[in-house]
Every structure is written in C-alpha cells, then in structure tokens.
MIBAZA-22189 format. One record per atom (N, C-alpha, C): residue number from 1; residue in three letters; x, y, z; atom name. Coordinates in nm, 3 decimals, always signed. Last residue first. Layout:
nr: NUM; rest: ALA; east: X; north: Y; up: Z; atom: CA $
...
END
This chain:
nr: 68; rest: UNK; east: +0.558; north: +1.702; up: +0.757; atom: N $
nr: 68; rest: UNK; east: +0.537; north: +1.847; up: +0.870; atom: CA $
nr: 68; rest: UNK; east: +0.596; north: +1.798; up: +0.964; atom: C $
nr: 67; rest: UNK; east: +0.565; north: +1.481; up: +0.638; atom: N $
nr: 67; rest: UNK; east: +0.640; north: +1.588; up: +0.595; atom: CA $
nr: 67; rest: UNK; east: +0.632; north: +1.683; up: +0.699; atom: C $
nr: 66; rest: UNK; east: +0.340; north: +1.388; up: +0.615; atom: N $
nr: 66; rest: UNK; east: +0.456; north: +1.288; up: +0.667; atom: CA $
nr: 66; rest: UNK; east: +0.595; north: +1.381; up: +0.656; atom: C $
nr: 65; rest: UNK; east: +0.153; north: +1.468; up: +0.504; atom: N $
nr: 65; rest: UNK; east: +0.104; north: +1.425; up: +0.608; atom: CA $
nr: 65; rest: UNK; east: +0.256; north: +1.408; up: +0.692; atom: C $
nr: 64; rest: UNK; east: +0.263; north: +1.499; up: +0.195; atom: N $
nr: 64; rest: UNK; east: +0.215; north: +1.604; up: +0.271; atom: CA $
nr: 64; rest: UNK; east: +0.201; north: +1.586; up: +0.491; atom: C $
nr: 63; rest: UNK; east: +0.265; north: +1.202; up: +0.130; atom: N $
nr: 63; rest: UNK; east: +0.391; north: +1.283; up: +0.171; atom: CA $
nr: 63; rest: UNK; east: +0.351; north: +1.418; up: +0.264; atom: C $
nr: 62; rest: UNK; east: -0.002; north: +1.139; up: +0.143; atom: N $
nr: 62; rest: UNK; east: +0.098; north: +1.058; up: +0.251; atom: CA $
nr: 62; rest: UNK; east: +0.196; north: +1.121; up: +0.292; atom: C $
nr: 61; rest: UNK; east: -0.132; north: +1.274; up: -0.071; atom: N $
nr: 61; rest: UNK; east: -0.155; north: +1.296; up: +0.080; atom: CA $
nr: 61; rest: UNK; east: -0.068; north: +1.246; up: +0.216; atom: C $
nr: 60; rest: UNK; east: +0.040; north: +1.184; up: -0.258; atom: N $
nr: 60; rest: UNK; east: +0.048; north: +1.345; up: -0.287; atom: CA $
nr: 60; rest: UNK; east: -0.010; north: +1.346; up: -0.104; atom: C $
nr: 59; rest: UNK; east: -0.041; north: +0.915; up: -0.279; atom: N $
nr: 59; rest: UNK; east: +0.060; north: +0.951; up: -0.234; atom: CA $
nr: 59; rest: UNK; east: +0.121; north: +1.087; up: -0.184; atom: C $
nr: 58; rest: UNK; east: -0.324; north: +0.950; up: -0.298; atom: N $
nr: 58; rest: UNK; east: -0.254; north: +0.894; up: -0.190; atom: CA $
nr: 58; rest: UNK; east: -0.104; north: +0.881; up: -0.181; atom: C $
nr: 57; rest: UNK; east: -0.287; north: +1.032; up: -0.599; atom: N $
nr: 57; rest: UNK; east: -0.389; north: +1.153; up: -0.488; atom: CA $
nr: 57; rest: UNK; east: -0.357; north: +1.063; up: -0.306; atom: C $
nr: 56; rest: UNK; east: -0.174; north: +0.786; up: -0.726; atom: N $
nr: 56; rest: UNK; east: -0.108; north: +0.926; up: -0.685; atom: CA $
nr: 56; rest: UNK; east: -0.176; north: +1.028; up: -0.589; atom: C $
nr: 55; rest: UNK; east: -0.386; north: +0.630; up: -0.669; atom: N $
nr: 55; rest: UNK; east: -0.255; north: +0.598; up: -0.620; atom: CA $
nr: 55; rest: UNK; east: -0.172; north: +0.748; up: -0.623; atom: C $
nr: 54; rest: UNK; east: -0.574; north: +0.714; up: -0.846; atom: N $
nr: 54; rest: UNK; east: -0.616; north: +0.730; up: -0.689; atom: CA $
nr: 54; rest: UNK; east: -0.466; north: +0.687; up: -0.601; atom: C $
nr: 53; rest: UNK; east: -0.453; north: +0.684; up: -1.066; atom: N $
nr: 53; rest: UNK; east: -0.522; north: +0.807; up: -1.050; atom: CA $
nr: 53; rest: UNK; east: -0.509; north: +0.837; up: -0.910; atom: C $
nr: 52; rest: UNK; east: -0.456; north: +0.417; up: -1.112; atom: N $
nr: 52; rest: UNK; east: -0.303; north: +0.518; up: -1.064; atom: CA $
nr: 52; rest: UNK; east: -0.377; north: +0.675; up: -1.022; atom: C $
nr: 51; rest: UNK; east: -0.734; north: +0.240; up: -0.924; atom: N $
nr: 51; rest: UNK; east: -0.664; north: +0.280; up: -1.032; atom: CA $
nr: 51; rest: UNK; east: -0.534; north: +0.355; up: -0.965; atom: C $
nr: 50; rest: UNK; east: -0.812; north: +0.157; up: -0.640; atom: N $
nr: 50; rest: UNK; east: -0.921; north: +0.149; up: -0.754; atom: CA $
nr: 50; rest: UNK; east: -0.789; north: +0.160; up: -0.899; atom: C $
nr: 49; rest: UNK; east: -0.692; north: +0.092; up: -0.333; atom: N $
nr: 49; rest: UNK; east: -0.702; north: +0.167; up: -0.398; atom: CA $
nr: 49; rest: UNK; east: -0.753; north: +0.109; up: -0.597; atom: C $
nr: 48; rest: UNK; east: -0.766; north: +0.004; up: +0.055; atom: N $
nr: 48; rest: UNK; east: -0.757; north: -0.013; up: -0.132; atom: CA $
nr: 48; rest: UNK; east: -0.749; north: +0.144; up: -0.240; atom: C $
nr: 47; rest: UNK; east: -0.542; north: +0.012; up: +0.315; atom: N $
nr: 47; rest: UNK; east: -0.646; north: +0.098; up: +0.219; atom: CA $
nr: 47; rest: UNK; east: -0.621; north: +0.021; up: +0.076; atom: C $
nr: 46; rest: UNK; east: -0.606; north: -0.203; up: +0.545; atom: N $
nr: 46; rest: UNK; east: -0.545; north: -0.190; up: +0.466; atom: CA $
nr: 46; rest: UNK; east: -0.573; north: -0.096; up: +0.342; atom: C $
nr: 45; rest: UNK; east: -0.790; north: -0.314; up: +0.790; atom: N $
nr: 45; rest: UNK; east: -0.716; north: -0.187; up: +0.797; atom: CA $
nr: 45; rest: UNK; east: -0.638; north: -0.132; up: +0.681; atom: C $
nr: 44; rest: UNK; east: -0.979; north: -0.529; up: +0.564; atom: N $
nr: 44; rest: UNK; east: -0.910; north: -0.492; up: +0.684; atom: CA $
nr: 44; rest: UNK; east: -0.898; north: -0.342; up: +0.675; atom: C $
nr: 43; rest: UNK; east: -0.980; north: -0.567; up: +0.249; atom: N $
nr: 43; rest: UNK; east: -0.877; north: -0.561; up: +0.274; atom: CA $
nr: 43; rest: UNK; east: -0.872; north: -0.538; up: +0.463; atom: C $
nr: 42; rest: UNK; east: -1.173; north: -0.871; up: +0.199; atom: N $
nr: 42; rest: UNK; east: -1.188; north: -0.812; up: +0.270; atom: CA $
nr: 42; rest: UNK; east: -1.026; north: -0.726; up: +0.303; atom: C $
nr: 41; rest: UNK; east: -1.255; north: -0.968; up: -0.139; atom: N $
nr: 41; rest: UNK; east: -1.138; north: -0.987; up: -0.065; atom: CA $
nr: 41; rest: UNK; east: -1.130; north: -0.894; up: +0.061; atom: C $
nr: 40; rest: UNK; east: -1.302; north: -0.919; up: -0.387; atom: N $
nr: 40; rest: UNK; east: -1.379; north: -0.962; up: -0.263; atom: CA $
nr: 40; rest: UNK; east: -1.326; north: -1.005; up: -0.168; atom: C $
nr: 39; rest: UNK; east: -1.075; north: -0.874; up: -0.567; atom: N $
nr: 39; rest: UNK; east: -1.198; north: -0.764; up: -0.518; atom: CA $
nr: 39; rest: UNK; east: -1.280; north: -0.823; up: -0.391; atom: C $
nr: 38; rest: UNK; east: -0.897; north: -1.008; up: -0.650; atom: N $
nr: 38; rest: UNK; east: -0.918; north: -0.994; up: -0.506; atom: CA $
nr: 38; rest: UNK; east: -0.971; north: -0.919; up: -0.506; atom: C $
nr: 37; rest: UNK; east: -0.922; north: -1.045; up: -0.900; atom: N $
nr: 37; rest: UNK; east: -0.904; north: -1.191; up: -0.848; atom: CA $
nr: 37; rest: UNK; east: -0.911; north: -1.168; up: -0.739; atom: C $
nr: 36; rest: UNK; east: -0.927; north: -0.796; up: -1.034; atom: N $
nr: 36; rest: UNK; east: -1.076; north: -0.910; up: -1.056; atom: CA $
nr: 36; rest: UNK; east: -1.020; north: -1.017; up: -0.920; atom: C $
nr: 35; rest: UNK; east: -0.837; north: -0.584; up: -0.760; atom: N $
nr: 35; rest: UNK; east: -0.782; north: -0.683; up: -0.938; atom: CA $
nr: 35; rest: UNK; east: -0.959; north: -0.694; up: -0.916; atom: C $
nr: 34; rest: UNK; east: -0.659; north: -0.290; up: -0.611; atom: N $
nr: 34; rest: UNK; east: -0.808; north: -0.377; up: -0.657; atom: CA $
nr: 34; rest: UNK; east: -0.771; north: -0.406; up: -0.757; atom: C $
nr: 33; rest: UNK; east: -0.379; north: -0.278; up: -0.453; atom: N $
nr: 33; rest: UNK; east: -0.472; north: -0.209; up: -0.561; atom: CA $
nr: 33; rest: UNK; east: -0.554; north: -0.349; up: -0.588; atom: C $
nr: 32; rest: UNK; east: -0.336; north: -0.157; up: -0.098; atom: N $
nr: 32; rest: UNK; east: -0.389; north: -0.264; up: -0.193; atom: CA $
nr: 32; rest: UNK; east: -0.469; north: -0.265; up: -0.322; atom: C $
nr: 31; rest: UNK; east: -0.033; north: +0.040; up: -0.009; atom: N $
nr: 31; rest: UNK; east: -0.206; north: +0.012; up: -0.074; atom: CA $
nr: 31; rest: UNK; east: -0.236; north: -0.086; up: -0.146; atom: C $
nr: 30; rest: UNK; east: +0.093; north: +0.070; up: +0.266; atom: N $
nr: 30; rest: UNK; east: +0.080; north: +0.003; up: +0.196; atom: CA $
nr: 30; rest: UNK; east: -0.045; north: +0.008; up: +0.162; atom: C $
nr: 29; rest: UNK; east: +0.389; north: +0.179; up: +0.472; atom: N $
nr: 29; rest: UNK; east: +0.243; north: +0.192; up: +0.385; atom: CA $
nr: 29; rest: UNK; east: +0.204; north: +0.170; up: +0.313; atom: C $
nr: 28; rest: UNK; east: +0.527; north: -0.050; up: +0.686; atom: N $
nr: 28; rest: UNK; east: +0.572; north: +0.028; up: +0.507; atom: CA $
nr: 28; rest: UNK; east: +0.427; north: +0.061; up: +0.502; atom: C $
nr: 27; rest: UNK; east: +0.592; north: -0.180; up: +0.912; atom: N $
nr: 27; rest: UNK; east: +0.614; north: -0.046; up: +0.881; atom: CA $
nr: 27; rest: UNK; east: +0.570; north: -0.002; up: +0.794; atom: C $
nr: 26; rest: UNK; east: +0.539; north: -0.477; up: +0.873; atom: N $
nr: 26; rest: UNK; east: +0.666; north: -0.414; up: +0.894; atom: CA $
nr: 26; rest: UNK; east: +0.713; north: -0.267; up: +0.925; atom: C $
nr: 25; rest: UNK; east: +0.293; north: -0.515; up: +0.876; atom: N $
nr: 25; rest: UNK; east: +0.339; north: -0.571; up: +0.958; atom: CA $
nr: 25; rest: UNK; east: +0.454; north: -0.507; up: +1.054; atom: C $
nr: 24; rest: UNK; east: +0.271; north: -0.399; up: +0.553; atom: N $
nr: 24; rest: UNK; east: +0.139; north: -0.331; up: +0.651; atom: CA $
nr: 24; rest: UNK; east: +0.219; north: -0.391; up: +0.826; atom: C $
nr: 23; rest: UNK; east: +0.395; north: -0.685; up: +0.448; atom: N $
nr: 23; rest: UNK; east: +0.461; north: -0.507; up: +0.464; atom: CA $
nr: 23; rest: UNK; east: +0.398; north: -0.407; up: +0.556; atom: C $
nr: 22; rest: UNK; east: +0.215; north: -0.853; up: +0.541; atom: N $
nr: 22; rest: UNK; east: +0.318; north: -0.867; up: +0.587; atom: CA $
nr: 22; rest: UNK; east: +0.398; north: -0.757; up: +0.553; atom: C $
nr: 21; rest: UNK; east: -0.013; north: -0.752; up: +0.372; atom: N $
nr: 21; rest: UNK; east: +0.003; north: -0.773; up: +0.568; atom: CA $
nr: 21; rest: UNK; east: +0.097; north: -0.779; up: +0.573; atom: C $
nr: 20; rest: UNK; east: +0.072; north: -0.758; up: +0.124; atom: N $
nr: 20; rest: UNK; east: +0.016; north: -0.613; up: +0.159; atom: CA $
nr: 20; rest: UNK; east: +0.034; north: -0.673; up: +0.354; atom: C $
nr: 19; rest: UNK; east: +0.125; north: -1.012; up: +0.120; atom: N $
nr: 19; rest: UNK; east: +0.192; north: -0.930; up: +0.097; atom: CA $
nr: 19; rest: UNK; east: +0.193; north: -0.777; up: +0.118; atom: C $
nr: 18; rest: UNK; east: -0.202; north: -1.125; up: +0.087; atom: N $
nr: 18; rest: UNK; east: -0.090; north: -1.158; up: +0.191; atom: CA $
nr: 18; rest: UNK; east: +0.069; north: -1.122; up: +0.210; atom: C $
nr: 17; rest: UNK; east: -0.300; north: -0.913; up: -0.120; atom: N $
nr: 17; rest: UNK; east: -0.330; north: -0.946; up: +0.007; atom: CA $
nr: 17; rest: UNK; east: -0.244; north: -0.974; up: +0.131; atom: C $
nr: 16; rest: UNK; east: -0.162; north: -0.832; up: -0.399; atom: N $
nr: 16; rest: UNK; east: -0.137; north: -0.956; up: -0.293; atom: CA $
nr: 16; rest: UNK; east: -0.175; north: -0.964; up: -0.153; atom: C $
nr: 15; rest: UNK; east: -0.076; north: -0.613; up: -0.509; atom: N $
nr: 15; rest: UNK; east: -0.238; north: -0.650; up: -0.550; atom: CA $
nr: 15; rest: UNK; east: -0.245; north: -0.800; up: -0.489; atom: C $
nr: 14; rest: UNK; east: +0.026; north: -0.284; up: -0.409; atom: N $
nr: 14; rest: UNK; east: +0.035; north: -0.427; up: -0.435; atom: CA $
nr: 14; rest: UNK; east: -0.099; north: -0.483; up: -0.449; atom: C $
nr: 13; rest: UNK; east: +0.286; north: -0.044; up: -0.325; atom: N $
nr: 13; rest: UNK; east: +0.143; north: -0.047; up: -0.410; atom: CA $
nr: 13; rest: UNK; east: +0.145; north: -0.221; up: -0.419; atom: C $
nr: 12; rest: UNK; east: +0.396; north: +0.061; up: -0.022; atom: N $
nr: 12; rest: UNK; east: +0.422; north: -0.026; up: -0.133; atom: CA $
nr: 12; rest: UNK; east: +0.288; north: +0.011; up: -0.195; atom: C $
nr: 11; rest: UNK; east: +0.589; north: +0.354; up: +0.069; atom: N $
nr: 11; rest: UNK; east: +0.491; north: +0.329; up: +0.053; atom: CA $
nr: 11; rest: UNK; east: +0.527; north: +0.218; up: -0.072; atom: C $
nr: 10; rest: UNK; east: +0.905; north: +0.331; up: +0.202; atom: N $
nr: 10; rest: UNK; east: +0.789; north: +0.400; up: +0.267; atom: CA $
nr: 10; rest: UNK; east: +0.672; north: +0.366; up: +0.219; atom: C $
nr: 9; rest: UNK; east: +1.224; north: +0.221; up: +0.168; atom: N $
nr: 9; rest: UNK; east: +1.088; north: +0.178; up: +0.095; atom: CA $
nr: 9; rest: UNK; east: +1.025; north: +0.231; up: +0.187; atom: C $
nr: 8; rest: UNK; east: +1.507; north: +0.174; up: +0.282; atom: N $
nr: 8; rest: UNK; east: +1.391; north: +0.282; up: +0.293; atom: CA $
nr: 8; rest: UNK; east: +1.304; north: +0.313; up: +0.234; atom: C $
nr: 7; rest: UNK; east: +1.626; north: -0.040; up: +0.172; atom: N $
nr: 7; rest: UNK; east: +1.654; north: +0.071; up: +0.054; atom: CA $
nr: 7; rest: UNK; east: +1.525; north: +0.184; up: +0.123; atom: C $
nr: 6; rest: UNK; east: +1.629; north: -0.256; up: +0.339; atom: N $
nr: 6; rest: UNK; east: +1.774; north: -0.187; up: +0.335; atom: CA $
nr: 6; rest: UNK; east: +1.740; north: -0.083; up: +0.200; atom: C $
nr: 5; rest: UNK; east: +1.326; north: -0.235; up: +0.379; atom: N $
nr: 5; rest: UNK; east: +1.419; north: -0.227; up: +0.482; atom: CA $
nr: 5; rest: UNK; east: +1.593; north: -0.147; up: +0.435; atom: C $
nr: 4; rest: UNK; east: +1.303; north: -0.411; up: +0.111; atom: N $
nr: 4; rest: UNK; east: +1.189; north: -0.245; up: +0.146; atom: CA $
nr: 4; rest: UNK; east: +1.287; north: -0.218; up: +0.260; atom: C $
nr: 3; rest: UNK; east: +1.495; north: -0.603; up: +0.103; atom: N $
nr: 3; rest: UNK; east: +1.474; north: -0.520; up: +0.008; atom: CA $
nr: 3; rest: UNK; east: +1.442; north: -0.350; up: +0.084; atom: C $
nr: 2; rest: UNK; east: +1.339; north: -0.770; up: +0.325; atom: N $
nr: 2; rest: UNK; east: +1.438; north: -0.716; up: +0.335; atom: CA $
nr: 2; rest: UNK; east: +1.479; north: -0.577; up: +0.224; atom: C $
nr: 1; rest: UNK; east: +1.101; north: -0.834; up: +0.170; atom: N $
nr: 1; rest: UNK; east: +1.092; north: -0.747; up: +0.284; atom: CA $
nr: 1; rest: UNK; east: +1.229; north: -0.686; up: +0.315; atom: C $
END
C-alpha cells in the first residue's frame, strides 16, 4: 500500500479479493480480474473484470472520466 501512495498509483488490476478492499479502502481504483480460484467470490462494489481486453476498455474509460 505504501508503494501505491508514494508512487501515485491510480488504478490496481488484481486477482486477491482481500487486496482489491484494502486498495478499493485507500483510494486506488481497483479491478478485480476473474481466476478459477475466485470466480465465486462475491466482488461487492468492486468491478470485475474477465480478460486485458476488458482491462484496457476500463482504463481508456477511467482516464477519459478523470480527465475533464
């Protein structure tokens, strides 16, 4: 966490549930990419994301959004 803090980290990608909250906690936007081992895994408020495909079309929207 510190890390994301002293280098202005804005969006994480992660496949750790309890790592996705505790950045989701801090500020950082954060997507939870879908495994086998946490698909059933209720993400919450937390957006999943499926593949890089869909990781870039959320990032291309985050910056746009975050930019005006």
């Amino acid at each position: 966490m510190q890390f994301c803090k002293e280098n202005a980290v804005e969006i994480f990608i992660e496949d750790s549930f309890e790592t996705c909250q505790e950045l989701e906690q801090n500020g950082i936007k954060t997507y939870f990419m879908t495994t086998k081992m946490n698909e059933n895994i209720d993400s919450g408020k937390i957006e999943r994301v499926m593949n890089w495909d869909e990781v870039y079309e959320k990032i291309q929207k985050f910056r746009k959004e975050n930019l005006k």
